[in-house]
C-alpha positions in Angstrom: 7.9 7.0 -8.7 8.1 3.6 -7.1 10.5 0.9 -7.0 10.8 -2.7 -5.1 12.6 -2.4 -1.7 16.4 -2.7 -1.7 18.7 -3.8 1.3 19.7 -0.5 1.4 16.2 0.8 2.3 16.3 -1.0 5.3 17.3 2.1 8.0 14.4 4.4 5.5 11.7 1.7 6.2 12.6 0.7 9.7 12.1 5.0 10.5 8.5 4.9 10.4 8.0 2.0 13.2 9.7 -0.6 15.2 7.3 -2.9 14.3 7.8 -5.4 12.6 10.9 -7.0 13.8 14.4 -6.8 11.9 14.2 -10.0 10.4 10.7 -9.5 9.4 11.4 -6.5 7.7 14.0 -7.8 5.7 12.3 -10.6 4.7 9.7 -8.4 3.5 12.2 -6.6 1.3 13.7 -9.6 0.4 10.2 -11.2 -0.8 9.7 -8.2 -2.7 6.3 -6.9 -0.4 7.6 -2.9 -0.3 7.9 -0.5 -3.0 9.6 2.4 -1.9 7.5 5.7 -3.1 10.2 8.3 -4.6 10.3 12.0 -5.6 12.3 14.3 -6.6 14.4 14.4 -3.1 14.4 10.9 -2.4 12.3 8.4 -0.7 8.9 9.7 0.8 6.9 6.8 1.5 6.9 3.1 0.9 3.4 0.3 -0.1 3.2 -3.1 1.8 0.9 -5.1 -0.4 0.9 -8.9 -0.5 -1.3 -10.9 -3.3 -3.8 -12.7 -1.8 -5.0 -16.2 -3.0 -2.4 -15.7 -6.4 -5.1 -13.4 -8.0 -6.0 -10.5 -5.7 -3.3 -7.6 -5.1 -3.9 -6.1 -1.3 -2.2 -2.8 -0.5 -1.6 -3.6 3.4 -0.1 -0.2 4.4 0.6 2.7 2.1 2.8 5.4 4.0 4.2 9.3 2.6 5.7 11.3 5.0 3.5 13.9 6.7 5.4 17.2 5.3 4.7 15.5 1.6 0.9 14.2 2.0 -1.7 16.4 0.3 0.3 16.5 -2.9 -0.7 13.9 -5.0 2.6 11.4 -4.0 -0.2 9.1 -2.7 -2.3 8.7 -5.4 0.5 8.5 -8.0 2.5 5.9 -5.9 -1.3 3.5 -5.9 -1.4 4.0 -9.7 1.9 3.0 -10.7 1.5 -0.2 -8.1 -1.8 -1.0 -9.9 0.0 -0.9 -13.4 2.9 -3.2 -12.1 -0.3 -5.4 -10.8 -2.0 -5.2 -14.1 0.8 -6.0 -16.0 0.8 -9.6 -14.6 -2.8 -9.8 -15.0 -4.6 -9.3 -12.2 -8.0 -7.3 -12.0 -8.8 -6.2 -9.1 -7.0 -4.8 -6.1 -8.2 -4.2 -2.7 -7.5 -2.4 0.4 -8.3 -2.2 4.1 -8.5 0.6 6.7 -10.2 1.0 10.2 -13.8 2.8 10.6 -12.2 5.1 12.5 -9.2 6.1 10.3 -9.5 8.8 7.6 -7.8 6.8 4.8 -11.1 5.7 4.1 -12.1 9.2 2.4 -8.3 8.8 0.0 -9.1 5.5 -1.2 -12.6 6.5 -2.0 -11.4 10.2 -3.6 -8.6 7.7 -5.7 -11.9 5.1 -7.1 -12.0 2.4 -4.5 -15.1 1.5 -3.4 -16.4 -0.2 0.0 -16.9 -4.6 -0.4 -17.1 -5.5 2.6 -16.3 -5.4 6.9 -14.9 -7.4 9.2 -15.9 -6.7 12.7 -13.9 -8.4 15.5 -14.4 -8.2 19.7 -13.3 -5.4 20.8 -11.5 -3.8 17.7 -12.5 -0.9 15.0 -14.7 -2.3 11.9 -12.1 -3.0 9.2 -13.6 -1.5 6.0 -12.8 -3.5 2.9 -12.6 -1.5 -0.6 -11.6 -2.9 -4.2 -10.9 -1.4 -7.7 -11.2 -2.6 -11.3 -7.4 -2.2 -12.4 -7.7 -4.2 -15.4 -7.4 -1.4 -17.9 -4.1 0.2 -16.2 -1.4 -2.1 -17.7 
């Protein structure tokens, strides 16, 4: 369902923006940020986490393509990244999306639940959520 990043992933990944740069994408893949979210015909999606502090896994971005959202690829791909984050012994994870933005209503369907906001001049409120994974491993 989900696996680190590969060089070859790098024309998949870089399909879905311009931003970041090429070397900052491949130093992404090469630091091991990305899994790349799989099904049955291939790659769908990829997570961008980073862990925070050396104790708190962060899913920065978590992408499925639009013809395969609504199908549980989502919620499956979070799950098996919070058993790989688990299984080195972290607790919690945590996530971040804009007031604005609908993800908030998938991380709260998939057990996330709202710790916080960050509210900066002239941008949406960034919504902070979090989840006991410590029984996942």
């Amino acid at each position: 369902m989900i696996r680190a990043a590969r060089k070859s992933d790098f024309a998949f990944l870089r399909g879905f923006s311009d931003d970041p740069t090429d070397a900052q994408l491949k130093v992404q893949i090469q630091d091991g940020r990305l899994r790349i979210i799989e099904a049955a015909e291939g790659q769908v999606g990829f997570i961008k986490f980073y862990v925070l502090w050396e104790i708190l896994p962060f899913i920065e971005v978590i992408i499925v393509r639009g013809d395969r959202r609504g199908r549980g690829i989502g919620r499956q791909a979070v799950r098996a990244w919070e058993g790989e984050m688990a299984a080195r012994s972290l607790q919690r994870a945590m996530v971040s999306t804009q007031a604005n933005e609908t993800a908030q209503g998938f991380w709260r369907r998939i057990g996330y639940r709202d710790c916080g906001s960050l509210v900066l001049p002239g941008r949406p409120i960034e919504l902070f959520m979090y989840r006991d994974i410590s029984a996942a491993a």
